[in-house]
C-alpha beads as a LAMMPS data file, in Angstrom:
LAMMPS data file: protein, C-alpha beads

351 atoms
350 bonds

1 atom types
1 bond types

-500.0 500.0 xlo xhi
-500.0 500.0 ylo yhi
-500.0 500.0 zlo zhi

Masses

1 110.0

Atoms # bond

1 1 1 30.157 -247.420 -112.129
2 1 1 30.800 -249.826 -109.311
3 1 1 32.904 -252.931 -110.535
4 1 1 31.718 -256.496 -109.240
5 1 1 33.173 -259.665 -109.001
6 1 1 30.127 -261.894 -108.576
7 1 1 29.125 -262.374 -112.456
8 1 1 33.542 -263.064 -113.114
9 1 1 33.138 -265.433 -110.307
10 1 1 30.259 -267.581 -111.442
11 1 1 31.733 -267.698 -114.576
12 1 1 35.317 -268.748 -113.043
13 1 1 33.756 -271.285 -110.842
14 1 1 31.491 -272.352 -114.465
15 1 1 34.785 -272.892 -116.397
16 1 1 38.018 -272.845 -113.966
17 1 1 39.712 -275.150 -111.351
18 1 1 38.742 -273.268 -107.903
19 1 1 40.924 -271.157 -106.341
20 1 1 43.164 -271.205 -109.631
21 1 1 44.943 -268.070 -112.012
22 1 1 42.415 -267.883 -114.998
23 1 1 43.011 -264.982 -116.911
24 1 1 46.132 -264.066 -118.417
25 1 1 46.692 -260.300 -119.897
26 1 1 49.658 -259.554 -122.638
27 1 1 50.965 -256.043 -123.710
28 1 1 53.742 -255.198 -126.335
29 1 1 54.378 -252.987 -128.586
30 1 1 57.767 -252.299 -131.024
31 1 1 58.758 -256.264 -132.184
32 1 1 55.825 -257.799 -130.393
33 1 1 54.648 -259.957 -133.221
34 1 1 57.994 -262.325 -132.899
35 1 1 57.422 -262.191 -129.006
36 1 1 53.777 -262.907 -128.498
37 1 1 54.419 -266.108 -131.526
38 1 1 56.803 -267.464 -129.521
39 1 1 54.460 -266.868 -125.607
40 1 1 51.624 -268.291 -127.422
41 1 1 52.847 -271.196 -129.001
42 1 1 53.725 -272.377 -125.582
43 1 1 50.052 -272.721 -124.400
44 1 1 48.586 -275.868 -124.560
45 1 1 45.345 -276.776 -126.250
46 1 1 42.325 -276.634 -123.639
47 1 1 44.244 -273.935 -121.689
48 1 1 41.742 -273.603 -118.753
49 1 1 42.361 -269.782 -119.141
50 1 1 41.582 -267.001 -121.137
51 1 1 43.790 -264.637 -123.017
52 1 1 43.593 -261.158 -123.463
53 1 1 46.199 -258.891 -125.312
54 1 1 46.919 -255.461 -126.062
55 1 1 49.508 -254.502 -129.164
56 1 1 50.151 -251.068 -130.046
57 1 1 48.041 -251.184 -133.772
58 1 1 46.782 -247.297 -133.457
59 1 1 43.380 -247.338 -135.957
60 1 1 45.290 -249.173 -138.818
61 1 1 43.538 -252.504 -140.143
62 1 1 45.250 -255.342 -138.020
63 1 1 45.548 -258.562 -139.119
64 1 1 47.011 -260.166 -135.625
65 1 1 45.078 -263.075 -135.061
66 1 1 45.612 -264.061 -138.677
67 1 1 49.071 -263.553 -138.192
68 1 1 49.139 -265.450 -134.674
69 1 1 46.665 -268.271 -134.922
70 1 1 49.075 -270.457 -137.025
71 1 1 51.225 -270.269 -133.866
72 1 1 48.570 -270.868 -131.075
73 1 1 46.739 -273.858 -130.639
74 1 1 43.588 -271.998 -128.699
75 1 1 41.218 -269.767 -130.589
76 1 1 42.293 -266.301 -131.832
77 1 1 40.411 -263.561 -132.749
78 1 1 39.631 -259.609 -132.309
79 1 1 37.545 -259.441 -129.149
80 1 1 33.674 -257.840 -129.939
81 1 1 32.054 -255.524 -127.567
82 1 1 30.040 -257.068 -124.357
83 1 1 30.814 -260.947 -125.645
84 1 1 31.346 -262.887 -122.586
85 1 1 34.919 -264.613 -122.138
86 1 1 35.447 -267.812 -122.644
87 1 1 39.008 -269.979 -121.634
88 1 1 40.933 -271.151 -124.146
89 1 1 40.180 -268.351 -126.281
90 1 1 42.868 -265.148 -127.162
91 1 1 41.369 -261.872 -127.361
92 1 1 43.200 -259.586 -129.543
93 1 1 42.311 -255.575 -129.052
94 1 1 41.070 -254.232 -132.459
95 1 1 42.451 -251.369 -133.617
96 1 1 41.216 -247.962 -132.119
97 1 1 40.190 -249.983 -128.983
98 1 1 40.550 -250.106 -125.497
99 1 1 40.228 -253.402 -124.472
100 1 1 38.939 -253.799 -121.133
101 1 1 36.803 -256.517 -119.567
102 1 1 33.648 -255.220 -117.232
103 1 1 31.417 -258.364 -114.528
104 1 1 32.916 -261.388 -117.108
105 1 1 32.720 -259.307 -120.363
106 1 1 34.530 -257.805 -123.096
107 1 1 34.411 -254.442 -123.075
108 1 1 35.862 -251.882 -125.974
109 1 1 36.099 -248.560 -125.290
110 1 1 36.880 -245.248 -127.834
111 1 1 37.604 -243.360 -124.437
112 1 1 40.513 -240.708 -124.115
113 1 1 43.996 -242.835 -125.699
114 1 1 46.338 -243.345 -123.278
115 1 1 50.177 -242.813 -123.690
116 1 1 49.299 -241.145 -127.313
117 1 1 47.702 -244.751 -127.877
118 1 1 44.004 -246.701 -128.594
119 1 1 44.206 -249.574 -127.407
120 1 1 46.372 -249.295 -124.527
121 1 1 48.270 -251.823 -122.372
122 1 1 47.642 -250.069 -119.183
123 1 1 43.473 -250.146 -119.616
124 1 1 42.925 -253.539 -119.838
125 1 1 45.328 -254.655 -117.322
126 1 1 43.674 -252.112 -114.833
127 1 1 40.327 -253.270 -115.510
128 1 1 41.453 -257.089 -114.726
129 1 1 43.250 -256.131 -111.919
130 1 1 40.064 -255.132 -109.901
131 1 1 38.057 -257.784 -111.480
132 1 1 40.009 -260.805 -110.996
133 1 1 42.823 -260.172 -108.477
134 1 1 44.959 -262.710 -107.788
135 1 1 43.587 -264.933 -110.427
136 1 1 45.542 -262.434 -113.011
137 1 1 48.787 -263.500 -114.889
138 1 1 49.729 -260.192 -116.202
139 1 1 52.827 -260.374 -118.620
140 1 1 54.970 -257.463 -120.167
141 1 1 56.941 -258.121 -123.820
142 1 1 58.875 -255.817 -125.901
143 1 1 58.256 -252.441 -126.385
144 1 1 59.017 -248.294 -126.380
145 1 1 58.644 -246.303 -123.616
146 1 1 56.630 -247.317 -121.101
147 1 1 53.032 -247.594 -121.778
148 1 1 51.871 -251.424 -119.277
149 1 1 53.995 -250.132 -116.095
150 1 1 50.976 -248.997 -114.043
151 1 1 49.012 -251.436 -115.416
152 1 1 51.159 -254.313 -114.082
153 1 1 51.855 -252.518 -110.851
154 1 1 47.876 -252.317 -110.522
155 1 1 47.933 -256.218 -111.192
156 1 1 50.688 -257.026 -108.476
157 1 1 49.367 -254.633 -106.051
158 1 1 45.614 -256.520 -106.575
159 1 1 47.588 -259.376 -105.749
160 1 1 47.910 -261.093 -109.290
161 1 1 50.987 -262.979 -110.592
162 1 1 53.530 -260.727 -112.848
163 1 1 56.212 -261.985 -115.722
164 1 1 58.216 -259.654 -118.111
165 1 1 60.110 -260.138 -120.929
166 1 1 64.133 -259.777 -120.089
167 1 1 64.659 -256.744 -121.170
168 1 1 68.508 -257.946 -122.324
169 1 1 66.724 -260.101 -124.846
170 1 1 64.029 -257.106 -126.371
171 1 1 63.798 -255.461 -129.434
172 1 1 62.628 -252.403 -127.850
173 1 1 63.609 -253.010 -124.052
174 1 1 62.390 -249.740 -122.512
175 1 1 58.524 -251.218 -121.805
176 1 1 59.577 -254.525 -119.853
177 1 1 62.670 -252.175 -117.578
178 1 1 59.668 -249.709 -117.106
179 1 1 57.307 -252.185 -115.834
180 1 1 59.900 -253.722 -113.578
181 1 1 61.154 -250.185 -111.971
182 1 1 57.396 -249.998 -111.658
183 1 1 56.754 -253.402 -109.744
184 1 1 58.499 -256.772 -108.730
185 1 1 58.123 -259.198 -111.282
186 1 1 57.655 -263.217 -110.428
187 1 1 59.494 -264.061 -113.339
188 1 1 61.706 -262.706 -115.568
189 1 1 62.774 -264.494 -118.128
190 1 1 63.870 -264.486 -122.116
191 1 1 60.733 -265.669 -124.692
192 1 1 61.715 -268.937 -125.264
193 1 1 61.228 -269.442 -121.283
194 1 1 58.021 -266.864 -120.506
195 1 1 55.577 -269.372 -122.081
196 1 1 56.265 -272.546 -119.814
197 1 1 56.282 -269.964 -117.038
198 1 1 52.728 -268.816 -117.630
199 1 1 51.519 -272.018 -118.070
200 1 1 52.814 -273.434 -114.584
201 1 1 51.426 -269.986 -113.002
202 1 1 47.635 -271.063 -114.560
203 1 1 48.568 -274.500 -113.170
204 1 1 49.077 -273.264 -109.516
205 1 1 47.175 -271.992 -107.194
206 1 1 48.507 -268.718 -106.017
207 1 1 48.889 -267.590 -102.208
208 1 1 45.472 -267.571 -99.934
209 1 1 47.450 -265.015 -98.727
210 1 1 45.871 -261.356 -100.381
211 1 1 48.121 -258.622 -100.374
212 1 1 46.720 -255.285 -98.997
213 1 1 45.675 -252.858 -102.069
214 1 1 45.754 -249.482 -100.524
215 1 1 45.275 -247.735 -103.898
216 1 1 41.836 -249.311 -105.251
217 1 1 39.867 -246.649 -105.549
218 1 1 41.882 -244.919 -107.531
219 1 1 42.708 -247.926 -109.662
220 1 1 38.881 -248.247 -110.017
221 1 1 38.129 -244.490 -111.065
222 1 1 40.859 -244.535 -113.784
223 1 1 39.118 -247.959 -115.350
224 1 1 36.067 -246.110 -115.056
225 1 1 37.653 -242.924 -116.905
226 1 1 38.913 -245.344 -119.785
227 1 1 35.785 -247.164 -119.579
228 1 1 33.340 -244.535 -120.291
229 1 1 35.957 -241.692 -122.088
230 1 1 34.774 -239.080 -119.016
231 1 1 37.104 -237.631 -116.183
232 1 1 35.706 -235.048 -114.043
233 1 1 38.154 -232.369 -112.257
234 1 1 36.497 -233.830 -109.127
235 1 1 37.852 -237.269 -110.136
236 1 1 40.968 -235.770 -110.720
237 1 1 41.551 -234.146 -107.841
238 1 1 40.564 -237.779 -105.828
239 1 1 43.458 -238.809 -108.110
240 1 1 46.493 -236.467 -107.822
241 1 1 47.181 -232.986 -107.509
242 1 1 46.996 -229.770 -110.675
243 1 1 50.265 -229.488 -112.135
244 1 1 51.367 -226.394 -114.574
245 1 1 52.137 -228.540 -117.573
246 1 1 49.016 -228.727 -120.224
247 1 1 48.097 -231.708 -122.023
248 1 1 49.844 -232.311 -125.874
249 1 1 46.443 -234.093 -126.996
250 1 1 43.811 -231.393 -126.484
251 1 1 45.630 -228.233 -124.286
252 1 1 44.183 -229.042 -121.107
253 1 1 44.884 -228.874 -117.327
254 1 1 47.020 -231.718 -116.249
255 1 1 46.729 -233.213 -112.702
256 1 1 50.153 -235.504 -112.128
257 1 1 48.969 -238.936 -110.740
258 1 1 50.147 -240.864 -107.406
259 1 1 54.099 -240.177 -106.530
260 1 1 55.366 -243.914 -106.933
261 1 1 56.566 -245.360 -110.049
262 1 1 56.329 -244.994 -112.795
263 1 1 55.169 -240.906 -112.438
264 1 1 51.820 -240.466 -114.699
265 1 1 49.483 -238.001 -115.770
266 1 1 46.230 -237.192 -116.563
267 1 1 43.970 -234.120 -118.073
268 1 1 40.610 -233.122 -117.650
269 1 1 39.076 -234.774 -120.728
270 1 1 40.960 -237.867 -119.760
271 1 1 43.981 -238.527 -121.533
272 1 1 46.650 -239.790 -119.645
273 1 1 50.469 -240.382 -119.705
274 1 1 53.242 -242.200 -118.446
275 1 1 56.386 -240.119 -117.009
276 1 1 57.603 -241.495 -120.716
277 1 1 55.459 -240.582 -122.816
278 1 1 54.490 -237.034 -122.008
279 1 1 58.681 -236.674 -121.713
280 1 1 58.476 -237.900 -125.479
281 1 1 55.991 -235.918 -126.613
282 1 1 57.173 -232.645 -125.418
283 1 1 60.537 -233.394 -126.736
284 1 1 58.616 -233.450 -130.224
285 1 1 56.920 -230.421 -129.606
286 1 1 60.538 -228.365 -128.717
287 1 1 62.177 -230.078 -131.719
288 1 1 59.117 -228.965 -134.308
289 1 1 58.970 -225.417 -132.675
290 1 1 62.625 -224.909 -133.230
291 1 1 62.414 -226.350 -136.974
292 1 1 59.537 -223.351 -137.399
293 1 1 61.759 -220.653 -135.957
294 1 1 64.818 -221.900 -138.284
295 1 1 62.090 -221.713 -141.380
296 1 1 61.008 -218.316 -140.509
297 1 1 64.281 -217.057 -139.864
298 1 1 65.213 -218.417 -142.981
299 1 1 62.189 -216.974 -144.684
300 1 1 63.172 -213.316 -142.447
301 1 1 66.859 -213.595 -143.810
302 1 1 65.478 -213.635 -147.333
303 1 1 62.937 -211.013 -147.106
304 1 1 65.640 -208.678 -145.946
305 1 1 68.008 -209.377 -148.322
306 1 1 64.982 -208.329 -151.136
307 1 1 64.123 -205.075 -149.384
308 1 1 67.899 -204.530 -149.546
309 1 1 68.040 -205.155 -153.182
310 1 1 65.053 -202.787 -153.704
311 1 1 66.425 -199.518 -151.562
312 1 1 69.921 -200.359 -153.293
313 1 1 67.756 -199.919 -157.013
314 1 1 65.832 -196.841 -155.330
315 1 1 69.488 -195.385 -154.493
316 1 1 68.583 -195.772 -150.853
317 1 1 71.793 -196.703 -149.504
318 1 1 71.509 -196.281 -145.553
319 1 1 68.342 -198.331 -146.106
320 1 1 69.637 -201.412 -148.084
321 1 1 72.668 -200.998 -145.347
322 1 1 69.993 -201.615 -142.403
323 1 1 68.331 -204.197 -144.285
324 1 1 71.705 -205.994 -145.286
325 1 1 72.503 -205.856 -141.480
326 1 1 68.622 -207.501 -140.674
327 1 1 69.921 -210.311 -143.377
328 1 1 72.834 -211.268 -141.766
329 1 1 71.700 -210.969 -138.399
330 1 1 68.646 -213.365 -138.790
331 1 1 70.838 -215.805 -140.893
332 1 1 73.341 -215.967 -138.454
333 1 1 70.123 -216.718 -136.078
334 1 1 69.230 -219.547 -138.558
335 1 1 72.666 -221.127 -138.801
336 1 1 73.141 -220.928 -134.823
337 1 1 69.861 -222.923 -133.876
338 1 1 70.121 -224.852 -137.244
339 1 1 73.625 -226.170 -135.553
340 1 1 72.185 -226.637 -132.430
341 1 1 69.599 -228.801 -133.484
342 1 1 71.374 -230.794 -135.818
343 1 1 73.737 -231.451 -132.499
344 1 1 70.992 -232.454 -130.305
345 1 1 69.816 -235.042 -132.689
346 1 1 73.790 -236.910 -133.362
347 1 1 73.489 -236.570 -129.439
348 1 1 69.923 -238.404 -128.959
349 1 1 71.623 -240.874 -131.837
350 1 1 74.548 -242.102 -130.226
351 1 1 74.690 -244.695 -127.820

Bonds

1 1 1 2
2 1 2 3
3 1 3 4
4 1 4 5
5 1 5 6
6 1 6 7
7 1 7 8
8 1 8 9
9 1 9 10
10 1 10 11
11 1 11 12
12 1 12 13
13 1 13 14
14 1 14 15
15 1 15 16
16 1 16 17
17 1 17 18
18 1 18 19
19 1 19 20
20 1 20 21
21 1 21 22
22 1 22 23
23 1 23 24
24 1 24 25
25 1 25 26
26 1 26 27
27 1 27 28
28 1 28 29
29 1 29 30
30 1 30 31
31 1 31 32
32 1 32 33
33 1 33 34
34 1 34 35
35 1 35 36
36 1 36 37
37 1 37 38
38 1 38 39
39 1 39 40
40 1 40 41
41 1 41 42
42 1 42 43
43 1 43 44
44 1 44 45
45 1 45 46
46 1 46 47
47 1 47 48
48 1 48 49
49 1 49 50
50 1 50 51
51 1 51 52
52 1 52 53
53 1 53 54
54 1 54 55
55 1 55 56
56 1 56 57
57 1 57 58
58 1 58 59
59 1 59 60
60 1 60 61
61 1 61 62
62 1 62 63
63 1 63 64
64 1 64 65
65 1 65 66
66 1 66 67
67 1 67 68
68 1 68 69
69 1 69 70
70 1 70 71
71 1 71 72
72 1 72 73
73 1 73 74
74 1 74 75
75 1 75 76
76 1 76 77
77 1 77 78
78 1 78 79
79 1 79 80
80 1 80 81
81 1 81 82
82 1 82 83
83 1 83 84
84 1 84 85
85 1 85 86
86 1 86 87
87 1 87 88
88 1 88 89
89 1 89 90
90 1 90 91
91 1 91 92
92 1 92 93
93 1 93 94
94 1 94 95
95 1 95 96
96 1 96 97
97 1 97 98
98 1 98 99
99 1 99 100
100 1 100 101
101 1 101 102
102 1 102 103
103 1 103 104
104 1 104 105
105 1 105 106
106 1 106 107
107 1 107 108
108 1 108 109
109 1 109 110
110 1 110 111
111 1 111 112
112 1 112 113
113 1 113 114
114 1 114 115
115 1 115 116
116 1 116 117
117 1 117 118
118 1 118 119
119 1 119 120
120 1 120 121
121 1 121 122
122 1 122 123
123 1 123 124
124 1 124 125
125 1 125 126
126 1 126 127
127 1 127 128
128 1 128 129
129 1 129 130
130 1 130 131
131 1 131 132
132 1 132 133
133 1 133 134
134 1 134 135
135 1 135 136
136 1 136 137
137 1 137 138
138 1 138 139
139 1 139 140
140 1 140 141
141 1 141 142
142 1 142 143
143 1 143 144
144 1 144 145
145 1 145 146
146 1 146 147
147 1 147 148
148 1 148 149
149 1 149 150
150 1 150 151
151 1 151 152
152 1 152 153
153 1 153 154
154 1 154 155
155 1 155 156
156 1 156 157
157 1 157 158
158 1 158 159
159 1 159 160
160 1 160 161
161 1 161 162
162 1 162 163
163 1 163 164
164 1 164 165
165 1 165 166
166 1 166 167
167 1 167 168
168 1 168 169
169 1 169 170
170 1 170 171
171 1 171 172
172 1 172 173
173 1 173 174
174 1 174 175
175 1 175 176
176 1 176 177
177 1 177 178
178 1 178 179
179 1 179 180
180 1 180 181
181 1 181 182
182 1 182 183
183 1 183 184
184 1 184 185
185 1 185 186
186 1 186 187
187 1 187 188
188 1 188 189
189 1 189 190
190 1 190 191
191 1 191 192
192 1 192 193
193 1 193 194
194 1 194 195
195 1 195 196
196 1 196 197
197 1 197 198
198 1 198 199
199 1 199 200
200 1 200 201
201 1 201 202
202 1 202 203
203 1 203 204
204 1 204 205
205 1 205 206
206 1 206 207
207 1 207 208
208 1 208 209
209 1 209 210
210 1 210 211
211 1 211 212
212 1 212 213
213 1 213 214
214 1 214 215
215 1 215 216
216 1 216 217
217 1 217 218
218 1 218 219
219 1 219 220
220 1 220 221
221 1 221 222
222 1 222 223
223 1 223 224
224 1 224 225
225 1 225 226
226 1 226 227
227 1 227 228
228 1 228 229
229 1 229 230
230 1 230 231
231 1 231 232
232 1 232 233
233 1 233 234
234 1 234 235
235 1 235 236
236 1 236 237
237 1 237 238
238 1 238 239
239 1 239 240
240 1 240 241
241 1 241 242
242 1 242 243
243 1 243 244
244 1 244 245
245 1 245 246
246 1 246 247
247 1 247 248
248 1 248 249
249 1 249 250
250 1 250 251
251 1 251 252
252 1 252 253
253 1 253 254
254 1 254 255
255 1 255 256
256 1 256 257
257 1 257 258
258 1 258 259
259 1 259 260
260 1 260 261
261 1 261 262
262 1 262 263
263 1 263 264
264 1 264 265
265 1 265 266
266 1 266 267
267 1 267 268
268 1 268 269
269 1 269 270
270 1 270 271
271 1 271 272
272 1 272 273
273 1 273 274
274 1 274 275
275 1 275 276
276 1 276 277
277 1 277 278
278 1 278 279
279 1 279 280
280 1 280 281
281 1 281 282
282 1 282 283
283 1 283 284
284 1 284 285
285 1 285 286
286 1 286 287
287 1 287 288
288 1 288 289
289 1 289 290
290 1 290 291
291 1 291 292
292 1 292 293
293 1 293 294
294 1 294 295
295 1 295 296
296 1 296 297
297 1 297 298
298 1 298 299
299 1 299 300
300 1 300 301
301 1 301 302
302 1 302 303
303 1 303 304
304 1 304 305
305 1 305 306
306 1 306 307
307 1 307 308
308 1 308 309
309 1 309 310
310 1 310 311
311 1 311 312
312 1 312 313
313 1 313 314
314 1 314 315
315 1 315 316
316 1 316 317
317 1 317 318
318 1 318 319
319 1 319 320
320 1 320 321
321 1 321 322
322 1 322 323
323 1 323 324
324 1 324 325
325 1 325 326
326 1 326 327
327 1 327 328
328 1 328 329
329 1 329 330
330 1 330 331
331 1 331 332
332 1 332 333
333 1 333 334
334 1 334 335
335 1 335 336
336 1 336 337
337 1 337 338
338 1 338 339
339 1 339 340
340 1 340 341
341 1 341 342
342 1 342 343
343 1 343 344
344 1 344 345
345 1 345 346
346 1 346 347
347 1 347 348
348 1 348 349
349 1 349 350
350 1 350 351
């Protein structure tokens, strides 16, 4: 799939100022409904731009434009497969969607999630960022982990203008410090500030000055991977090198991506993770393999203790005295990594 600016650009030229930012790209997650009321109610009616936005819903029913048009004085609704955009319209991803936009068009995707998530920040702004280059505002709000980070660096580095949310001022303010470990920002500023910000970036007319994208190719195969839900170990290999770690989705190879920030992955059947993420997810996996061995010690600790009771009935005493000594070893097993787990979770607790 070869991505093209000329249909963007006739309908930029159509609708926008020339020469000016016309597209402006929003991803949150944890608190984000607070955050993008207060961006959004800063955007004037006939905003000569349009709006896309990403919020971590999963496949649960969302009622987000509902919820945000009585804040917004542009349009808001769930964006619909291949309907061309329009300015002064917000385009909410629905639920179990990549949002991504493809030659001037929406485009919705059920390809591979990304960061354990569908729709994902880091698709959409990827798929702007070689569309529309420097005529992307690409803005970063509250959220866990750090699912938008390559996303925005793909923006700057395509020459497009970047805000995030302080992350002082977040609910969740892992997602805006990701993305701006991961890039520079333009702005950085609290909510109440971020809106008038965005608006005077639409307003200007950024630098005639491009900035070199070494990377585009490979920012272009991974839209294409989220695009049409297919990676190839070819693609792959364009794209990083085979690690040892397998993927916690479906158990497959995983090639690590680039060596900048912020450190990602991807398998073979496309699902791909932040540095984050697939650090979250493994910690999961330890923790619930741990809680099975404490069960079936437990459950070994008790079967013991029966087969004791049983040779002590039979008048089998060196046998209930081995299967007392089974008992209290595997229950001392329990109680050891039964402490040590308990431990590990005060210590993830505590500031």
């Amino acid at each position: 799939m070869t991505f093209s600016l000329k249909n963007f650009e006739r309908w930029a030229l159509y609708y926008m100022p020339t020469g000016h930012r016309h597209v402006i790209v929003i991803g949150t997650s944890l608190g984000g409904l607070a955050a993008l009321r207060t961006v959004l109610s800063a955007f004037p009616q006939g905003l000569h731009a349009t709006v896309l936005v990403v919020m971590h819903v999963g496949n649960q029913r969302s009622l987000l434009p509902e919820l945000l048009a009585p804040h917004c004085r542009l349009l808001v609704k769930h964006a619909e497969d291949d309907e061309p955009l329009a300015p002064s319209v917000v385009y909410i991803a629905p639920p179990d969607r990549h949002l991504m936009v493809f030659e001037g068009r929406v485009r919705l995707s059920t390809g591979p999630k990304e960061n354990f998530t569908r729709p994902a920040i880091d698709p959409l702004f990827r798929s702007v960022a070689v569309e529309a280059g420097e005529r992307v505002v690409g803005v970063v709000l509250t959220g866990d982990l750090d699912d938008g980070a390559a996303g925005i660096a793909a923006i700057k580095a395509c020459g497009g203008w970047v805000a995030v949310q302080d992350p002082s001022t977040c609910v969740a303010p892992s997602m805006p410090s990701s993305a701006l470990r991961a890039t520079e920002a333009d702005v950085v500023a609290p909510l109440d500030q971020l809106g008038d910000a965005i608006v005077n970036a639409i307003n200007e007319k950024p630098s005639p000055v491009r900035q070199n994208v070494m990377d585009r190719t490979s920012i272009e195969l991974e839209t294409r991977i989220a695009l049409t839900g297919h990676a190839s170990p070819e693609d792959l290999d364009t794209l990083g090198e085979r690690s040892t770690l397998t993927c916690p989705d479906c158990g497959g190879v995983i090639w690590r991506v680039g060596e900048a920030e912020p450190l990602r992955y991807r398998c073979h059947t496309g699902h791909a993770f932040s540095n984050a993420s697939l650090n979250a997810a493994h910690e999961r996996s330890v923790e619930e393999a741990l809680w099975i061995s404490v069960r079936r010690l437990q459950e070994r600790a008790a079967l013991a203790l029966e087969r004791a009771h049983v040779a002590q009935r039979r008048n089998e005493l060196q046998e209930a005295s081995d299967e007392l000594e089974q008992h209290a070893r595997f229950a001392a097993l329990e109680d050891s990594l039964r402490r040590f787990l308990q431990q590990e979770t005060v210590g993830q607790s505590t500031p």
